[in-house]
C-alpha positions in Angstrom: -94.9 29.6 -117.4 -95.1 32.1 -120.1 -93.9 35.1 -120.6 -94.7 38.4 -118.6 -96.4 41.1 -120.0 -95.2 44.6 -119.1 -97.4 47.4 -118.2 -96.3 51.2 -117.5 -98.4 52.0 -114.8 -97.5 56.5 -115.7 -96.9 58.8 -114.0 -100.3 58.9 -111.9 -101.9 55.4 -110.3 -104.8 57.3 -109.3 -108.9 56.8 -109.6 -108.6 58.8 -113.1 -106.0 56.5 -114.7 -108.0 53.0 -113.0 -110.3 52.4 -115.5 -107.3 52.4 -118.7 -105.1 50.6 -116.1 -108.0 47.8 -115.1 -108.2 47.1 -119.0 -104.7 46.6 -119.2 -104.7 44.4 -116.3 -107.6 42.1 -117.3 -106.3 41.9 -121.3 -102.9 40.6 -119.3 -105.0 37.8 -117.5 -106.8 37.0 -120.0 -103.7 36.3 -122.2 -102.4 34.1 -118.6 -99.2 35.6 -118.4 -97.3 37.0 -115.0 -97.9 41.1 -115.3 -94.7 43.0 -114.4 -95.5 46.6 -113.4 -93.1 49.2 -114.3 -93.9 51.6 -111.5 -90.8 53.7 -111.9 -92.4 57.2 -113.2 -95.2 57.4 -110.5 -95.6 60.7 -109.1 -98.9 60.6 -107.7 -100.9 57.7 -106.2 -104.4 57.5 -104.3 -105.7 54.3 -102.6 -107.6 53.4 -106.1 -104.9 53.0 -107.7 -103.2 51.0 -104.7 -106.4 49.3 -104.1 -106.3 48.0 -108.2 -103.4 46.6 -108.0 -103.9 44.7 -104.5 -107.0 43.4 -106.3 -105.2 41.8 -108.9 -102.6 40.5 -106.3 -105.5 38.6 -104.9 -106.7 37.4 -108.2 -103.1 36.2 -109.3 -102.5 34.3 -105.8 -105.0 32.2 -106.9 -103.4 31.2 -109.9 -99.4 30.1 -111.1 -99.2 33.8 -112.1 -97.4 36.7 -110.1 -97.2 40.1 -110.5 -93.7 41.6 -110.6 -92.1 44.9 -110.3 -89.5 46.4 -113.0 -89.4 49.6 -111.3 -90.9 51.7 -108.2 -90.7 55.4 -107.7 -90.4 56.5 -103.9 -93.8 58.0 -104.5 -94.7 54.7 -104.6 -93.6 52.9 -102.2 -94.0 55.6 -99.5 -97.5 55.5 -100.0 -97.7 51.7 -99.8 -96.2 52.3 -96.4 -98.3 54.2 -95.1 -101.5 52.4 -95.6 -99.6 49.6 -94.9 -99.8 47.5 -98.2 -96.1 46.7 -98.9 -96.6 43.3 -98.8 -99.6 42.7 -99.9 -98.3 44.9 -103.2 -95.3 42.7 -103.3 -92.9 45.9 -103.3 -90.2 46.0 -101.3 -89.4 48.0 -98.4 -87.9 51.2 -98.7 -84.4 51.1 -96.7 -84.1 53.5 -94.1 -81.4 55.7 -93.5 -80.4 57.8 -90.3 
């Protein structure tokens, strides 16, 4: 397996930031390396951005490549949960606290 690339997904995974992001993405597939996301500085996301990413999910899972994770703001993953696309985003759940 070879090396992951890293991409800094900003501060904004949103429909304005999809098209720069989608380049990204398919220069990383083309070079056939796992992508790791560094999600860490999102402050904003819309399903476009969400829906990106869960396409290239699909495209990796047919393939030995993954996508991977270096960081996720709560902006983040809240909004995964609530259109219910934790898993298929490979994040992990937020821990709730009382």
């Amino acid at each position: 397996m070879t090396e992951g690339i890293t991409i800094d997904c900003g501060e904004r995974l949103s429909i304005e930031h999809a098209e720069e992001l989608l380049h990204q993405l398919e220069k990383s597939l083309q070079e056939s390396a796992d992508i790791v996301l560094d999600g860490s500085r999102i402050q904003y996301c819309d399903t476009a951005g969400l829906q990106l990413i869960c396409a290239l999910q699909k495209s990796l899972s047919k393939t030995d490549h993954t996508i991977q994770w270096q960081g996720t703001s709560s902006v983040l993953l809240e909004t995964a949960g609530y259109l219910g696309l934790t898993s298929a985003l490979n994040l992990s759940e937020p821990s709730l606290q009382h």
